[in-house]
N, C-alpha and C positions, 0 to 999 in steps of 0.2 A: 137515175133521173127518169121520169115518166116523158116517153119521147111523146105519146100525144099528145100532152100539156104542150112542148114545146116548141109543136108545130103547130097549135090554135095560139101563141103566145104572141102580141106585136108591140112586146113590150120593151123600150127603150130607157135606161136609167142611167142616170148620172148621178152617185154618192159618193161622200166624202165623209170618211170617217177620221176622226182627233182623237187617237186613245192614250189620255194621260200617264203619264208615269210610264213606261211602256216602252223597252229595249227590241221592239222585234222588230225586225229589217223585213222583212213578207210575212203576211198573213194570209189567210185562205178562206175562201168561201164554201161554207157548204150548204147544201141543198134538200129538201125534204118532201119525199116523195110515199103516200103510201107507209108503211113499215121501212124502206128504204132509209140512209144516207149517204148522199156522195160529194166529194169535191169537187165544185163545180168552176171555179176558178183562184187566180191566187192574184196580189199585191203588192207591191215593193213602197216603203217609206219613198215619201218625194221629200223634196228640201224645205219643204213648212212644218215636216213631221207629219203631213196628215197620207191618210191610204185614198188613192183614187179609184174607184170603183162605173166603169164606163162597159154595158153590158148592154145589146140588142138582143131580142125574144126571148128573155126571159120571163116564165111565169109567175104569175102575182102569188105569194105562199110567203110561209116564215122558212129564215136561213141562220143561220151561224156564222159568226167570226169565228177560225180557229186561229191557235199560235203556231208557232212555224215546227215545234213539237207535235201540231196536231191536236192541240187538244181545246175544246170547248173554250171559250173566249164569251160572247155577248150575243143576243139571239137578235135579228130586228124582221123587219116586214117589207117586201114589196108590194107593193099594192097600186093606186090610184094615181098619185105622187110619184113626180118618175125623177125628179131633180129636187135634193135634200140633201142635209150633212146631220152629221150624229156627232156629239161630244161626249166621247166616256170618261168614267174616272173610274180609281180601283174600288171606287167605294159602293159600284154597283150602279152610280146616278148616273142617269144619262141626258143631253137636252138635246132637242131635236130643233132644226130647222127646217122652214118647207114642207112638211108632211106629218096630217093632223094626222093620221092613221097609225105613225111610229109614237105620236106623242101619246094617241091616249096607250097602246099599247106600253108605251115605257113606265108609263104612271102606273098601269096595272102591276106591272113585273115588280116594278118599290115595292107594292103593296104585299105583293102575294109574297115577296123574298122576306120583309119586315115579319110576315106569320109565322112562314115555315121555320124561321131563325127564334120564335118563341118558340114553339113548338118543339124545335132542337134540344135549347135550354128548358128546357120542362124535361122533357125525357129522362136529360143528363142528371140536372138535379132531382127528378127521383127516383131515378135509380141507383144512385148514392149516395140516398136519403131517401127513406120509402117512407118512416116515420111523418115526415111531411108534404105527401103526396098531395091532401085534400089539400092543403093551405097556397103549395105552389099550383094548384089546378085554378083556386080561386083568382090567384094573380093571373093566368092563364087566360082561361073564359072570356076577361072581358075584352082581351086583346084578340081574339078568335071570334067573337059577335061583330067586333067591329069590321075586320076586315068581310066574314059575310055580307053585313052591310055596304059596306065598298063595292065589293060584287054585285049584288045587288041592283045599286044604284047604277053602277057602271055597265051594265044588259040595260038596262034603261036609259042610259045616256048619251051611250054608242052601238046600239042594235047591231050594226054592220060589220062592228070592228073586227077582226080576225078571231080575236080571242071569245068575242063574243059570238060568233059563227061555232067555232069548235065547240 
């Protein structure tokens, strides 16, 4: 963790996260710094099922949910929004309450996971089928325009947002 970040940080959060489907008794947070990652805090299931997440001077930046294996889980934002809750499913959706900054962020992530998952299947099918490379590119393209265009639109309709900073 970048300790000057966290001593200019006077940031105060209250999050609640609901991860459907989802046996993990502790989850963890991690932090993202620079080239760096570190765990910056962890979680225990409370009796509604949801994770409490109640943190002072933390820096505004993107973090990770991990599972109690550690490993990568759902990525969200602190930022502006200090008191919000997150609904995930396994299906990658997420709904945000309280904080425009996770929602347009979450909307982006649908977006860009929907391409990269074309993209996957392109690969796969032709590479195990080269014969029909042009025809699966053609089904390709127009699903790779559009999320450009989402991009696009979205620099433009949230200048500010994280994603549109980086």
């Amino acid at each position: 963790m970048c300790l000057s970040t966290i001593v200019n940080a006077q940031n105060n959060y209250e999050v609640d996260f609901y991860i459907h489907d989802d046996d993990n008794a502790k989850i963890y947070i991690e932090g993202f710094c620079g080239g760096s990652r570190d765990i910056m805090d962890s979680m225990t299931r409370k009796k509604d099922d949801s994770f409490h997440f109640s943190a002072k001077d933390y820096p505004e930046g993107m973090y990770m949910l991990k599972d109690e294996q550690k490993r990568d889980m759902f990525s969200f934002l602190l930022a502006k929004s200090k008191k919000f809750s997150i609904e995930i499913y396994k299906t990658g959706e997420a709904f945000v309450k309280g904080c425009a900054e996770n929602d347009a962020y979450m909307m982006y992530q649908y977006e860009n996971r929907k391409s990269q998952e074309a993209m996957y299947y392109y690969r796969l099918e032709a590479k195990s089928h080269p014969e029909l490379q042009d025809s699966l590119y053609k089904e390709l393209n127009p699903k790779m325009i559009a999320f450009e265009n989402f991009q696009k639109n979205f620099l433009l309709t949230y200048p500010n947002n994280f994603i549109s900073v980086v």
